[in-house]
C-alpha positions in Angstrom: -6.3 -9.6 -80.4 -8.8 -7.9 -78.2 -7.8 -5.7 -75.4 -8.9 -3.6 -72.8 -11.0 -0.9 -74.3 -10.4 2.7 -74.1 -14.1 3.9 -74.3 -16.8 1.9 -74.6 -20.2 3.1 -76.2 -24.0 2.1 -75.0 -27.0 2.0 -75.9 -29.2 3.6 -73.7 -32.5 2.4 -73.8 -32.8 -1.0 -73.0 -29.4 -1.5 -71.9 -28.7 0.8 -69.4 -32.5 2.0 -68.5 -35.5 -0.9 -68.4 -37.9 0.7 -71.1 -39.4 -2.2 -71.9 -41.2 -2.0 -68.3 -41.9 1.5 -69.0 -43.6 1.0 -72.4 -45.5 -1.8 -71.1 -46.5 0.3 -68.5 -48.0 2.7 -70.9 -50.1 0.3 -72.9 -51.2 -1.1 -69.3 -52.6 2.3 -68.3 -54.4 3.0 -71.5 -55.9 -0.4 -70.8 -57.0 0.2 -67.8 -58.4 3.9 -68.3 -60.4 2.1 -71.0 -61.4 -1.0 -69.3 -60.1 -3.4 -72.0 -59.5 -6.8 -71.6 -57.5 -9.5 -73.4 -54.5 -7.4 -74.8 -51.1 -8.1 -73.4 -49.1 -4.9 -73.1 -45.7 -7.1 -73.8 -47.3 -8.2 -77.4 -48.1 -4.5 -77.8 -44.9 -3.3 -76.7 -43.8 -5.7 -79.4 -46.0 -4.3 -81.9 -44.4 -0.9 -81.2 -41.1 -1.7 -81.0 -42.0 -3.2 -84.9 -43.4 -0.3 -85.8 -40.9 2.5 -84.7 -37.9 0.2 -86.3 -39.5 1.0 -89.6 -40.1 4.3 -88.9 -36.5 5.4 -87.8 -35.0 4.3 -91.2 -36.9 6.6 -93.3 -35.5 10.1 -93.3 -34.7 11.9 -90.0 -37.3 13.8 -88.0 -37.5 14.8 -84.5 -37.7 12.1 -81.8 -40.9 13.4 -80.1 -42.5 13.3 -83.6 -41.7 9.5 -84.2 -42.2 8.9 -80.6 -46.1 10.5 -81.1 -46.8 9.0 -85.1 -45.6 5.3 -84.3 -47.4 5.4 -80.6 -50.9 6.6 -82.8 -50.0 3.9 -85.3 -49.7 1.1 -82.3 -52.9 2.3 -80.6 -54.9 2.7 -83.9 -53.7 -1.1 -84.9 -55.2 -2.5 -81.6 -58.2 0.0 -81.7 -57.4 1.4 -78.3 -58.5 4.7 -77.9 -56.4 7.9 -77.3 -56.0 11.2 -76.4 -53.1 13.5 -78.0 -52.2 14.3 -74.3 -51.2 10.6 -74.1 -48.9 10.5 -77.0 -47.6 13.8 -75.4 -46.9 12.3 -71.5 -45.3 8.9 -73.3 -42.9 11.4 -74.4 -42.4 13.0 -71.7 -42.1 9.7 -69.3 -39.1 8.5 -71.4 -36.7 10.4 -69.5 -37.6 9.3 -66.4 -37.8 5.6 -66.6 -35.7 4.1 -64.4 -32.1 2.4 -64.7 -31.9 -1.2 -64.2 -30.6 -2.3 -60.6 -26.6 -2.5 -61.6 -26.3 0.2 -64.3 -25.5 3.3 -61.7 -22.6 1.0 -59.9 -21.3 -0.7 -62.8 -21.3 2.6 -64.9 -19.1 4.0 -62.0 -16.8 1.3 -61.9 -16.1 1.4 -65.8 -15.6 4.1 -65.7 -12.2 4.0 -63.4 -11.2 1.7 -66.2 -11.9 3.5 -69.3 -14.3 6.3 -71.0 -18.4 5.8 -71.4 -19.7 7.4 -74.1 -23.6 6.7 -75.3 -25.1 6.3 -78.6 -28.5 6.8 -78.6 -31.8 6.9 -80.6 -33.5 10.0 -79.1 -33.0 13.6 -78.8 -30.9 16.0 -76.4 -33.6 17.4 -74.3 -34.6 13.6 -73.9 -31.5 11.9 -73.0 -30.6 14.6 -70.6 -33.1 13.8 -68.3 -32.3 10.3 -68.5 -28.5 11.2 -67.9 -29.7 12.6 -64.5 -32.1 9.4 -63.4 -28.7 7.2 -63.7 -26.9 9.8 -61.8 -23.6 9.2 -63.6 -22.2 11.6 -66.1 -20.9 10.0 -69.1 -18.0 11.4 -71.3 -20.1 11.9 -74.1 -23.6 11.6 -75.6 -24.1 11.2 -78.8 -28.2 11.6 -79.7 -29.7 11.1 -83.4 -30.7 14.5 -83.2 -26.7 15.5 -83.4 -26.0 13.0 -85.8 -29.2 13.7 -88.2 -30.2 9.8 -87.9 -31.2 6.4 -86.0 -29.3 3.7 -85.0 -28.8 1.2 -87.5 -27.5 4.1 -89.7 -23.7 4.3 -89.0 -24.1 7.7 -88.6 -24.0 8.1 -84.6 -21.0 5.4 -84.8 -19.5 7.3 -86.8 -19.8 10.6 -85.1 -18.8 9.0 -81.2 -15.5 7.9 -83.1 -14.8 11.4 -84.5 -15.1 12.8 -80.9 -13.1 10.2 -79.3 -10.1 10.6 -81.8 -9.4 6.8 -81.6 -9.2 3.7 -83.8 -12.3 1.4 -83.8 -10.0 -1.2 -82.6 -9.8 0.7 -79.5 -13.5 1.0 -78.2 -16.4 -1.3 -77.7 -19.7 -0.7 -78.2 -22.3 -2.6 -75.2 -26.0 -3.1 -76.6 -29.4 -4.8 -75.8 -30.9 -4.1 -79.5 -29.3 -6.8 -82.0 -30.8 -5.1 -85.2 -30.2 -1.6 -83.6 -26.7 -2.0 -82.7 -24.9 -5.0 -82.5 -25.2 -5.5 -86.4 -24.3 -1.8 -87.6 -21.7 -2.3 -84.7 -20.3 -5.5 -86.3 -20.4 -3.7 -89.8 -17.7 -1.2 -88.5 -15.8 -3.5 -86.8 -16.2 -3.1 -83.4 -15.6 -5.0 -80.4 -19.3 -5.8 -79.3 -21.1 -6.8 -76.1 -24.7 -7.9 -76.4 -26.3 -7.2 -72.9 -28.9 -10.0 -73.9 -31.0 -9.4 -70.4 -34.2 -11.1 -71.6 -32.5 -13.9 -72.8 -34.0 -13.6 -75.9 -32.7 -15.9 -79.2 -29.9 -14.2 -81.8 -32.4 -12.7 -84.7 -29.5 -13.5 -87.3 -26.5 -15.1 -88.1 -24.1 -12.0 -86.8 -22.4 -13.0 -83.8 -21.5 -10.7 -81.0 -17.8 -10.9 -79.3 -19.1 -11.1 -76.3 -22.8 -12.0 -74.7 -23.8 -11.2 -70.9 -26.8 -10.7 -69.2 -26.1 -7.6 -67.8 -24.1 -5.1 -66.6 -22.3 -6.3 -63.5 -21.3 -9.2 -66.0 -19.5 -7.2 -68.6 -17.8 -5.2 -65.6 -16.4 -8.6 -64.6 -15.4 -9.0 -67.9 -13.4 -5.5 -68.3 -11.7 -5.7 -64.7 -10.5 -9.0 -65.5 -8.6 -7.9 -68.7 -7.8 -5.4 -66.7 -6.0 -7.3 -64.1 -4.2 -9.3 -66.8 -2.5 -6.6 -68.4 
């Protein structure tokens, strides 16, 4: 039986801050600056995202550097030139993205209903930043620097459930990145939300417990236990 959760755990990226605008914003620029023509900054956002997935399962190394090696390897793929400054200002952009339109509200109404907590596939410095764009302050951040890897690795999971002190019947874990999280999620037996906001197709034959397209949607979904109990 599934009931009203006493912490919920996001993803950040994706779910709670639109970074697919901001890396496509990236590519855009460096388009521009170079006065290319006939490359689609979504397909090399794409090509990225591909590219960095690999990357994160090998052993663990600093965000920045991954962030900097899988950006090179992107570029180098499409033959786009680049400047080491630009791997170094994507970097530094990340934190600053913004949220999507309902994450600051909806965060703040959760969160009179139980404890946020985020798991997330960057670094402390990184995430920090971003913690103060949303402007809400979540119970707990848990960064693959702390845990020594990336999300799929279980490690992250594992560590937000050592800090909580509760049963993984007790928290759900809220995610736009099916490979990233709702599968490692699903392996430990947690209550998952995909936050599908692109409306893109299931990658796999893992189901989620429950699918929305955003934020407001799975607040719904929470107050209305809520009100039940």
């Amino acid at each position: 039986m599934i009931t009203l959760p006493k912490a919920m755990t996001f993803d950040c990226y994706g779910t709670l801050i639109d970074w697919e605008s901001g890396i496509q914003q990236f590519f855009a620029q460096r388009l521009a600056a170079h006065h290319l023509e006939g490359l689609d900054p979504r397909a090399l956002q794409h090509k990225w995202e591909e590219i960095q997935f690999v990357a994160i399962q090998q052993p663990y190394r600093p965000y920045r550097q991954v962030l900097h090696e899988t950006m090179r390897m992107t570029l180098e793929s499409w033959q786009i030139p680049y400047a080491e400054q630009d791997l170094e200002e994507f970097a530094t952009a990340m934190g600053s993205w913004p949220p999507f339109p309902d994450t600051h509200q909806a965060l703040l109404e959760l969160q009179k209903l139980t404890k946020t907590v985020l798991i997330t596939n960057t670094d402390d410095e990184i995430i920090a930043q971003t913690e103060r764009t949303i402007g809400v302050k979540f119970d707990d951040i848990i960064t693959a620097q702390q845990a020594g890897a990336y999300k799929p690795s279980h490690k992250g999971f594992l560590l937000a459930r050592q800090r909580l002190g509760l049963p993984v019947s007790e928290i759900w874990h809220a995610a736009f990145g099916f490979n990233y999280d709702i599968v490692p999620a699903t392996e430990l037996g947690y209550t998952t939300v995909w936050v599908n906001r692109q409306g893109e197709a299931r990658p796999m034959h893992v189901h989620e417990t429950f699918l929305v397209g955003d934020l407001r949607t799975l607040l719904y979904l929470v107050k209305g236990m809520a009100a039940e109990m």
